[in-house]
Biopython code that builds the backbone (N, CA, C, O; Angstrom):
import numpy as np
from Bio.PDB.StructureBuilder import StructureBuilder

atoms = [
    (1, "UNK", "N", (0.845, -1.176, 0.000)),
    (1, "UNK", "CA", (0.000, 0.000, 0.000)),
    (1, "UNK", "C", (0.886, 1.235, 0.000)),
    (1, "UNK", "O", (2.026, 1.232, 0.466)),
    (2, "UNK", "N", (0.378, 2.145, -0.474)),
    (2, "UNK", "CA", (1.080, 3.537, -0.752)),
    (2, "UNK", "C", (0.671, 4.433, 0.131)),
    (2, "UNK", "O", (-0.533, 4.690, 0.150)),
    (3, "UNK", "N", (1.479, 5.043, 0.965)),
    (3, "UNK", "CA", (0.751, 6.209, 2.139)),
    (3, "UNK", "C", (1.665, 7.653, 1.685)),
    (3, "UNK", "O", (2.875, 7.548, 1.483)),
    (4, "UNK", "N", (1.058, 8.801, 1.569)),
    (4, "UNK", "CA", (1.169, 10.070, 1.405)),
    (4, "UNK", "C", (2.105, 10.326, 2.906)),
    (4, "UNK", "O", (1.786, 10.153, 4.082)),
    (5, "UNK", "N", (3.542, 10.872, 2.190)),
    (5, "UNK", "CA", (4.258, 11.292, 3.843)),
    (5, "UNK", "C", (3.244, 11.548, 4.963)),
    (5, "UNK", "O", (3.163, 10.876, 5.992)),
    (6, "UNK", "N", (2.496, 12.580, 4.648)),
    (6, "UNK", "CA", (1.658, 13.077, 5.580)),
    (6, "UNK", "C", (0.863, 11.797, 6.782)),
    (6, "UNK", "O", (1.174, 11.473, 7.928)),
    (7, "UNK", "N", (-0.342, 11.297, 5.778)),
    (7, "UNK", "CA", (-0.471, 10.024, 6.383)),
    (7, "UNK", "C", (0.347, 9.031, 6.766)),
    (7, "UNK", "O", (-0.141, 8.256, 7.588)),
    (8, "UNK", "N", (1.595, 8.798, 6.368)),
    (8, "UNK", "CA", (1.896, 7.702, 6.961)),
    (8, "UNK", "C", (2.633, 8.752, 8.551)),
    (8, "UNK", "O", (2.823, 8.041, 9.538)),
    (9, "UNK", "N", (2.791, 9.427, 8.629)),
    (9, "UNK", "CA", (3.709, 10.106, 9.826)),
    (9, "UNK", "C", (2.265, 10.516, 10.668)),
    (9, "UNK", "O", (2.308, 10.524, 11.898)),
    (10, "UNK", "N", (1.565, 10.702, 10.279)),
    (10, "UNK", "CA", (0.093, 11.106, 11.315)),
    (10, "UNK", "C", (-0.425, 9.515, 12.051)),
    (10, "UNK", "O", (-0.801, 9.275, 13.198)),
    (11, "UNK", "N", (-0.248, 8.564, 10.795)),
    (11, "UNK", "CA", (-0.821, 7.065, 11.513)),
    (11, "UNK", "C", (0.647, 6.516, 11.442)),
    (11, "UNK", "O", (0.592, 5.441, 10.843)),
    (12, "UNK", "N", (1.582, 6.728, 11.705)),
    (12, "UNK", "CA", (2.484, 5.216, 11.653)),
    (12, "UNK", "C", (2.714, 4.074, 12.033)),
    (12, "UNK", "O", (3.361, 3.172, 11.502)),
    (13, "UNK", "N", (1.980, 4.141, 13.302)),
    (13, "UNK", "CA", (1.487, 3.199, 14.253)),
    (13, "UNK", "C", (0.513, 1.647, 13.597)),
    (13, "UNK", "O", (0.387, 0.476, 13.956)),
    (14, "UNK", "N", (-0.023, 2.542, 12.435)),
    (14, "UNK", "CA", (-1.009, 1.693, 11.193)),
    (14, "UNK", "C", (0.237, 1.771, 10.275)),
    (14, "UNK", "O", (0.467, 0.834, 9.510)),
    (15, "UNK", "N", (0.672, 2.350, 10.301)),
    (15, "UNK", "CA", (1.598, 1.710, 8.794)),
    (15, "UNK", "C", (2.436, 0.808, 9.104)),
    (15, "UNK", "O", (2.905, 0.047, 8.257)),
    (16, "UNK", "N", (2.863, 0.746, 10.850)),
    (16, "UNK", "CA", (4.033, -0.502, 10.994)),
    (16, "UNK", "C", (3.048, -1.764, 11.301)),
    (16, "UNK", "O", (3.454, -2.894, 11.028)),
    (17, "UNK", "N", (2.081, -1.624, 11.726)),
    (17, "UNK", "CA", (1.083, -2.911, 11.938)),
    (17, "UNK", "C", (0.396, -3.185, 10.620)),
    (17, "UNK", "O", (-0.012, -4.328, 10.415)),
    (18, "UNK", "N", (0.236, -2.276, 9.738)),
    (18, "UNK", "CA", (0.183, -3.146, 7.891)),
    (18, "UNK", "C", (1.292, -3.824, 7.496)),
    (18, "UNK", "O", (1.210, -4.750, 6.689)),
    (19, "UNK", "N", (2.601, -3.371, 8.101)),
    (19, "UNK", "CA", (3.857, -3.648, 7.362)),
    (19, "UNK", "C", (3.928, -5.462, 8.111)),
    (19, "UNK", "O", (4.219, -6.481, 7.485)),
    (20, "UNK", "N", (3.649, -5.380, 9.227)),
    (20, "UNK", "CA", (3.911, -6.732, 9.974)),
    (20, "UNK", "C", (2.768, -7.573, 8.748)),
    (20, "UNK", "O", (3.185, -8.186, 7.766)),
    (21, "UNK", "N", (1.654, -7.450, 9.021)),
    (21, "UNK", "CA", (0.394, -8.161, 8.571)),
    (21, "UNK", "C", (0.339, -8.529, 7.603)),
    (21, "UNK", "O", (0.041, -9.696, 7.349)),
    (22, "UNK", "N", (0.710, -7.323, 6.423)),
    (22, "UNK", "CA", (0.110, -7.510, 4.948)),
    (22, "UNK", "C", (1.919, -7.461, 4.270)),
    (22, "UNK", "O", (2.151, -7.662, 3.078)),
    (23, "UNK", "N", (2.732, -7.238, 5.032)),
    (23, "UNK", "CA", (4.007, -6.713, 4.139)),
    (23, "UNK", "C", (4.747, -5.169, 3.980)),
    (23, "UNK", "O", (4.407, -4.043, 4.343)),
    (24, "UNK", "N", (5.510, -5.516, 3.509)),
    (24, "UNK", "CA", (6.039, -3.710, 2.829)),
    (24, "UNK", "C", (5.117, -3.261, 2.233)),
    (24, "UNK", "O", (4.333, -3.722, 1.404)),
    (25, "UNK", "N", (5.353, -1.586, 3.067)),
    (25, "UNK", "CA", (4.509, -0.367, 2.972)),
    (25, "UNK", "C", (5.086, 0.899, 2.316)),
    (25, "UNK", "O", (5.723, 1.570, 3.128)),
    (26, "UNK", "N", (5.051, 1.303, 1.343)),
    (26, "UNK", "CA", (5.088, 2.570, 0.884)),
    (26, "UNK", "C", (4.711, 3.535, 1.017)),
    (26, "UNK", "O", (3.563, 3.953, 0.866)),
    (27, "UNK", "N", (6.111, 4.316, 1.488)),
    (27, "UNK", "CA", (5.816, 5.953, 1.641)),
    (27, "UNK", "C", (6.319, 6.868, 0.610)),
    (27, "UNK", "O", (7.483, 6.868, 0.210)),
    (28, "UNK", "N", (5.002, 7.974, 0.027)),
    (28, "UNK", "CA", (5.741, 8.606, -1.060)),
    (28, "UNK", "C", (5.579, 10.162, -0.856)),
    (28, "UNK", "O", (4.634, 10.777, -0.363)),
    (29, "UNK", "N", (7.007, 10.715, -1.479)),
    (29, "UNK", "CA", (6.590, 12.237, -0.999)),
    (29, "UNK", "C", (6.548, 12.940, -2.434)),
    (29, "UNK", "O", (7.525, 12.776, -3.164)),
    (30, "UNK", "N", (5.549, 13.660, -2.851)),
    (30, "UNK", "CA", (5.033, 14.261, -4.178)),
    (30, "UNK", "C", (5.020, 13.352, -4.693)),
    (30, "UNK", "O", (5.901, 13.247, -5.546)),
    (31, "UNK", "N", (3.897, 11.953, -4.496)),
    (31, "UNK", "CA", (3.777, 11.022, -5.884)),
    (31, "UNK", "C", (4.733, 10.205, -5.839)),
    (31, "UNK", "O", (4.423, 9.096, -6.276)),
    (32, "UNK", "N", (6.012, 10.328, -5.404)),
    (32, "UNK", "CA", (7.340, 9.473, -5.868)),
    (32, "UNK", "C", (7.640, 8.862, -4.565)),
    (32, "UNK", "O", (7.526, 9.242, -3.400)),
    (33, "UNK", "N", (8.218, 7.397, -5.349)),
    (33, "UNK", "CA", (8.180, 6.754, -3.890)),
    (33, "UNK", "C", (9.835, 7.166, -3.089)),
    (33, "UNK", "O", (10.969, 7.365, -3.524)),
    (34, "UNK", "N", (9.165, 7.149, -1.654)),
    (34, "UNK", "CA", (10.902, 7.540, -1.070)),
    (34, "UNK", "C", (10.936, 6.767, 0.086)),
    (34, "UNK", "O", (11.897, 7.258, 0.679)),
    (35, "UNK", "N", (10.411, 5.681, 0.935)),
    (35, "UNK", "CA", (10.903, 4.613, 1.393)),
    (35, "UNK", "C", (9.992, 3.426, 1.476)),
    (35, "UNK", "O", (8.873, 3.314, 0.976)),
    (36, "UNK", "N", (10.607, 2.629, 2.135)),
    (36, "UNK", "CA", (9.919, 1.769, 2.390)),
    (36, "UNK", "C", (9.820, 1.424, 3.643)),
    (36, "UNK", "O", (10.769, 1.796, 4.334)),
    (37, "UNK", "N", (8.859, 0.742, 4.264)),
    (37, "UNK", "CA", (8.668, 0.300, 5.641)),
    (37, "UNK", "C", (8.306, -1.537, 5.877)),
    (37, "UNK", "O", (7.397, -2.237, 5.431)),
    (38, "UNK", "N", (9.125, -1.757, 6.504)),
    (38, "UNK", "CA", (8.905, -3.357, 6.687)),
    (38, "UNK", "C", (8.860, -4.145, 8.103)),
    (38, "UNK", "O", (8.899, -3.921, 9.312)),
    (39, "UNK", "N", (8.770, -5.053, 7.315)),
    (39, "UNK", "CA", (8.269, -5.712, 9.324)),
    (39, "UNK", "C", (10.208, -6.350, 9.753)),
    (39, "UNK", "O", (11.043, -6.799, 8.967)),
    (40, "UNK", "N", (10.306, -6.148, 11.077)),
    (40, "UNK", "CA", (11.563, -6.682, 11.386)),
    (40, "UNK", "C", (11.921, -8.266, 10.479)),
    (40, "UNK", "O", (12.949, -8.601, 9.889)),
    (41, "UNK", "N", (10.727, -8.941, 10.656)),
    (41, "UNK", "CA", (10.930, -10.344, 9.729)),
    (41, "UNK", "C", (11.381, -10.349, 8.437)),
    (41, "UNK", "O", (12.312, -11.010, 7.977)),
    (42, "UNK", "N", (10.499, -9.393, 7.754)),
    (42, "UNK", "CA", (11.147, -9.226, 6.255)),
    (42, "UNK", "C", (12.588, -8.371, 6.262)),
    (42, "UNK", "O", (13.319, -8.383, 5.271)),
    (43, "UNK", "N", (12.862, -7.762, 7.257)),
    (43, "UNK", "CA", (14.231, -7.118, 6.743)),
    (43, "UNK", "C", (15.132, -8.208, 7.425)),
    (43, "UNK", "O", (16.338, -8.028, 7.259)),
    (44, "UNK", "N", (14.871, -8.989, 7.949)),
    (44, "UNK", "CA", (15.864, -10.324, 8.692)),
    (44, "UNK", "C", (16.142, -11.130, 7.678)),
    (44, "UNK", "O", (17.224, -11.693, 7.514)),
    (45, "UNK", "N", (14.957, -11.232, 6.801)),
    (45, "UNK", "CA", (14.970, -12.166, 5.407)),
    (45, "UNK", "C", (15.930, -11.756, 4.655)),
    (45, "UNK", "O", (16.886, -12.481, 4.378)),
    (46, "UNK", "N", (15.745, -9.987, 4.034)),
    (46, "UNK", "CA", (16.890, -9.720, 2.970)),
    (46, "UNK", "C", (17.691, -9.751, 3.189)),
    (46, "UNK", "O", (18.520, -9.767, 2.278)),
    (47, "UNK", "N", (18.349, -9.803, 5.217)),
    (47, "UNK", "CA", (19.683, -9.584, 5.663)),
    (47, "UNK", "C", (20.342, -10.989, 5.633)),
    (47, "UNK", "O", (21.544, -11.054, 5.891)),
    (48, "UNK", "N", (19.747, -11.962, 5.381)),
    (48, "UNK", "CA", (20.223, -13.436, 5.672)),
    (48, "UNK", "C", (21.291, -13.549, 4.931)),
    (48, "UNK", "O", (21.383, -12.927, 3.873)),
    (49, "UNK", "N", (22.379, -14.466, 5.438)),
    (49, "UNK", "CA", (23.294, -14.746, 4.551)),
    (49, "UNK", "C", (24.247, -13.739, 4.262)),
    (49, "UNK", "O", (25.396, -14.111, 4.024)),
    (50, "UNK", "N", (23.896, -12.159, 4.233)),
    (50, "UNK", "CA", (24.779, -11.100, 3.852)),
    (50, "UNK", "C", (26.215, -10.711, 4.830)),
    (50, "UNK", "O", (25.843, -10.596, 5.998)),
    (51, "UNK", "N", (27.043, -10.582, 4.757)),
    (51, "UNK", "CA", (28.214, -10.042, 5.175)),
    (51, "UNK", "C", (27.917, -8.850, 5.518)),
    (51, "UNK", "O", (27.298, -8.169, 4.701)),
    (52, "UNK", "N", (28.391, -8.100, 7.224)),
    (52, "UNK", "CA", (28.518, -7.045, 7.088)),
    (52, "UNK", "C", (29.677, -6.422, 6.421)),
    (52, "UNK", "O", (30.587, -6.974, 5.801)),
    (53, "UNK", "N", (29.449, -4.988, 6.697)),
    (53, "UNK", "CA", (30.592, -3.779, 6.657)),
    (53, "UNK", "C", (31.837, -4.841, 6.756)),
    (53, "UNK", "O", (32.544, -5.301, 5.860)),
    (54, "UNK", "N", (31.848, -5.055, 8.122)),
    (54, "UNK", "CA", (33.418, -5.462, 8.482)),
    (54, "UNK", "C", (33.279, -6.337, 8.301)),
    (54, "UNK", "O", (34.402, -6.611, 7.877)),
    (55, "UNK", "N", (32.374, -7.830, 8.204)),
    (55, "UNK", "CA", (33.332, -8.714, 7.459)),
    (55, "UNK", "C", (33.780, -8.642, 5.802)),
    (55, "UNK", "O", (34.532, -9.498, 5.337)),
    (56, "UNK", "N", (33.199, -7.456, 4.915)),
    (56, "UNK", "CA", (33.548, -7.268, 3.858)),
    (56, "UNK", "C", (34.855, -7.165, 3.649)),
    (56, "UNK", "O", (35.477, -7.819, 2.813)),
    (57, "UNK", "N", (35.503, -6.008, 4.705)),
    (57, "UNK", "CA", (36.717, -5.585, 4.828)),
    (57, "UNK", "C", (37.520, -6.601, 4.623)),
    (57, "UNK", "O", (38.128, -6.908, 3.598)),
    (58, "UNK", "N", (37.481, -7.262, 5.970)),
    (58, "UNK", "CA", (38.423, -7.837, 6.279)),
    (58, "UNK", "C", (38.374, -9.351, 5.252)),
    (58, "UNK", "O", (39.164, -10.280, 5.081)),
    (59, "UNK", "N", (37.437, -9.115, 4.883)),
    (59, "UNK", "CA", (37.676, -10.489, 3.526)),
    (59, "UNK", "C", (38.157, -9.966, 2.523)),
    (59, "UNK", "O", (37.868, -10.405, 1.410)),
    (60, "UNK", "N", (39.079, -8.808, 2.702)),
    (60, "UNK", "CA", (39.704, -8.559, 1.360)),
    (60, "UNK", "C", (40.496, -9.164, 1.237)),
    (60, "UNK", "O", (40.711, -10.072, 2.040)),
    (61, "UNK", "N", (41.608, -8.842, -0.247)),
    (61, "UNK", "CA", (42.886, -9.978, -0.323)),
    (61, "UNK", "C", (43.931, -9.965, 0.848)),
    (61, "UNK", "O", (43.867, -9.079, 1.700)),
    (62, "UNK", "N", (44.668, -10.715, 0.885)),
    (62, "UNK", "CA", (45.840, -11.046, 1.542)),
    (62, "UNK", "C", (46.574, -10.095, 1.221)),
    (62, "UNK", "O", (46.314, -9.474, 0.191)),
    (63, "UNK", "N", (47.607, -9.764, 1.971)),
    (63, "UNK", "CA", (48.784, -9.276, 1.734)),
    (63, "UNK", "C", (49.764, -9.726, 1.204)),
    (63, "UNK", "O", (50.061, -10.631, 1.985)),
    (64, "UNK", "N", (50.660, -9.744, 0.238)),
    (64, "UNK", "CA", (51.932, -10.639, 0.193)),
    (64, "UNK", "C", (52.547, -10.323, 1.092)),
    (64, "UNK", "O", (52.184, -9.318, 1.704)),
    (65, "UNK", "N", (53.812, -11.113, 1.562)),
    (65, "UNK", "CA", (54.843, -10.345, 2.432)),
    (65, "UNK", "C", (55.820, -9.234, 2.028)),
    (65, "UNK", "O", (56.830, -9.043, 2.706)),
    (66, "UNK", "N", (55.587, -8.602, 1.099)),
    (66, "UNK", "CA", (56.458, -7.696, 0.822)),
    (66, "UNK", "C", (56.006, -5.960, 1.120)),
    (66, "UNK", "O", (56.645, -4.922, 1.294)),
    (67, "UNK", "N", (54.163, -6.433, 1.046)),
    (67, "UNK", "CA", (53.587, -5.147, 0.883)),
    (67, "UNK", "C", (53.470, -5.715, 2.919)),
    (67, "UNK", "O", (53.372, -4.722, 3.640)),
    (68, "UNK", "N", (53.475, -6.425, 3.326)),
    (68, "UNK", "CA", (53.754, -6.493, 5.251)),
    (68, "UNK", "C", (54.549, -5.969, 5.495)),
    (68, "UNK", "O", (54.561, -4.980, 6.227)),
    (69, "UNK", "N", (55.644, -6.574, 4.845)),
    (69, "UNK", "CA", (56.995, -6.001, 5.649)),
    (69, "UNK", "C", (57.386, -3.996, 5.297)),
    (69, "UNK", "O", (57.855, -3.231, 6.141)),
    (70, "UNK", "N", (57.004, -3.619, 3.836)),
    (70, "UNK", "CA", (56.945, -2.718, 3.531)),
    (70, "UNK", "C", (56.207, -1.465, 4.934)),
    (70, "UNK", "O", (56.727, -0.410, 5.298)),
    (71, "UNK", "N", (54.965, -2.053, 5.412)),
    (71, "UNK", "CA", (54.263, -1.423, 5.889)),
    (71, "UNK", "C", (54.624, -1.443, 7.580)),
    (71, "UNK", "O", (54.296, -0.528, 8.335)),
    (72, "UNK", "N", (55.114, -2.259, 7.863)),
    (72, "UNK", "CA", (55.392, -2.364, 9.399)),
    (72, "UNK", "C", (57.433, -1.948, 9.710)),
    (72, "UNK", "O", (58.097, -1.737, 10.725)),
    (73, "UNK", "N", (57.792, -2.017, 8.060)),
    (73, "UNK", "CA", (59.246, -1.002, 8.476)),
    (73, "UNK", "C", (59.194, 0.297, 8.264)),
    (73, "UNK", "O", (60.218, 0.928, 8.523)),
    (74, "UNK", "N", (58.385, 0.800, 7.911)),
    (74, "UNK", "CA", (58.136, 2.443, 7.061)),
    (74, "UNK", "C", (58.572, 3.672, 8.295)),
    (74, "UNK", "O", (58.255, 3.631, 9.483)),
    (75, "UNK", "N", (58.919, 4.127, 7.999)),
    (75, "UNK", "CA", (59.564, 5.054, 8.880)),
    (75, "UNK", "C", (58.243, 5.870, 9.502)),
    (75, "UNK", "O", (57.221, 6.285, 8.956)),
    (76, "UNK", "N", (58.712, 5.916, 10.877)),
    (76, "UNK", "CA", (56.731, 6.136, 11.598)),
    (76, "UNK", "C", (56.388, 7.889, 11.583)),
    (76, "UNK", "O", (55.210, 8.225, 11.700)),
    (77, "UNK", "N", (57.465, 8.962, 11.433)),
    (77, "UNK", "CA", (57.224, 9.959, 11.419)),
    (77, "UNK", "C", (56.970, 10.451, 10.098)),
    (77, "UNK", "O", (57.256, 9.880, 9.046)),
    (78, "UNK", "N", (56.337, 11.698, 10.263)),
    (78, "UNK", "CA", (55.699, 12.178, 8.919)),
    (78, "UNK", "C", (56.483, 12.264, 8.373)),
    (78, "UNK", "O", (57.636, 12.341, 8.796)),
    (79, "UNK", "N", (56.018, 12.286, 6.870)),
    (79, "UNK", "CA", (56.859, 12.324, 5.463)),
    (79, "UNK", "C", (57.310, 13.855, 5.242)),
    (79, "UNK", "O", (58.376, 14.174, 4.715)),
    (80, "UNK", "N", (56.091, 14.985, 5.845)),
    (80, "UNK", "CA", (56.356, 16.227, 5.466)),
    (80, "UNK", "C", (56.227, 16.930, 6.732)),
    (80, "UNK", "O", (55.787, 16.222, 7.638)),
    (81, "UNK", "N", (56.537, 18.331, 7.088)),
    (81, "UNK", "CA", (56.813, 19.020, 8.287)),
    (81, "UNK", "C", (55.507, 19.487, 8.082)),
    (81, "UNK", "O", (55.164, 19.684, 6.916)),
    (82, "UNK", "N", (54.696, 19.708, 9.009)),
    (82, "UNK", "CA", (53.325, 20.306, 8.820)),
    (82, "UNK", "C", (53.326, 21.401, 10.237)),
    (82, "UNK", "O", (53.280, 20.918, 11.368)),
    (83, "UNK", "N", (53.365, 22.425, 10.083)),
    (83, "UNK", "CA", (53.121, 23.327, 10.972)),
    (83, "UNK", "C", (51.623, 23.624, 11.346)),
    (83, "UNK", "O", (50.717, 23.669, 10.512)),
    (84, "UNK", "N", (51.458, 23.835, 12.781)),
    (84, "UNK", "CA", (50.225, 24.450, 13.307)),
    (84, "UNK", "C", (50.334, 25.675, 14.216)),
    (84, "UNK", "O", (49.317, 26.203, 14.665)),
]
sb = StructureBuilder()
sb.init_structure("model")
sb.init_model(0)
sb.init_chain("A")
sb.init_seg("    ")
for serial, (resi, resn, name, xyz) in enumerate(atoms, 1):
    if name == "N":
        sb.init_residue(resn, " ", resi, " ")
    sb.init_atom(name, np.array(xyz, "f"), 0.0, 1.0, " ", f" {name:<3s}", serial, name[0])
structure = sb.get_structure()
C-alpha cells in the first residue's frame, strides 16, 4: 500500500502494523516513492546470509609479504613538516 508522507507520519502506528500483517509499505513524498517500511521479519529475510561492513573488509585480499613487511618497516614519522 502507498501512504502520502503526511499520512503515513500522522498514523504510523497503522503503517508498521500493515507492514507486519500484509508486508512492505510505501511511503511517497510528491507522488514518488521515497521509502519503504517493513516488518523486522522481512528485513531479517533480505539480511540473511549477507556479510557485514566489516566482514567485507576484512575479507579482502591477503597481503603478500612484501607489501607487510613494507608497511610495518616504514619510517613512523611524517613524510612532510606540517606546521600548526
Amino acid at each position: 500500500m502507498d501512504w502520502p508522507l503526511q499520512d503515513a507520519k500522522n498514523q504510523f502506528s497503522k503503517v508498521v502494523q500493515k507492514a507486519r500483517s500484509e508486508g512492505p509499505q510505501t511511503v511517497t513524498l510528491r507522488g514518488e516513492r521515497a521509502a519503504v517500511v517493513l516488518s523486522a521479519e522481512d528485513y531479517d529475510a533480505l539480511r540473511a546470509g549477507r556479510p557485514s561492513l566489516v566482514d567485507d573488509l576484512l575479507s579482502g585480499p591477503a597481503w603478500d609479504d612484501e607489501l607487510a613487511d613494507a608497511v610495518t618497516t616504514r619510517d613512523k614519522t611524517p613524510s612532510r613538516d606540517i606546521a600548526f
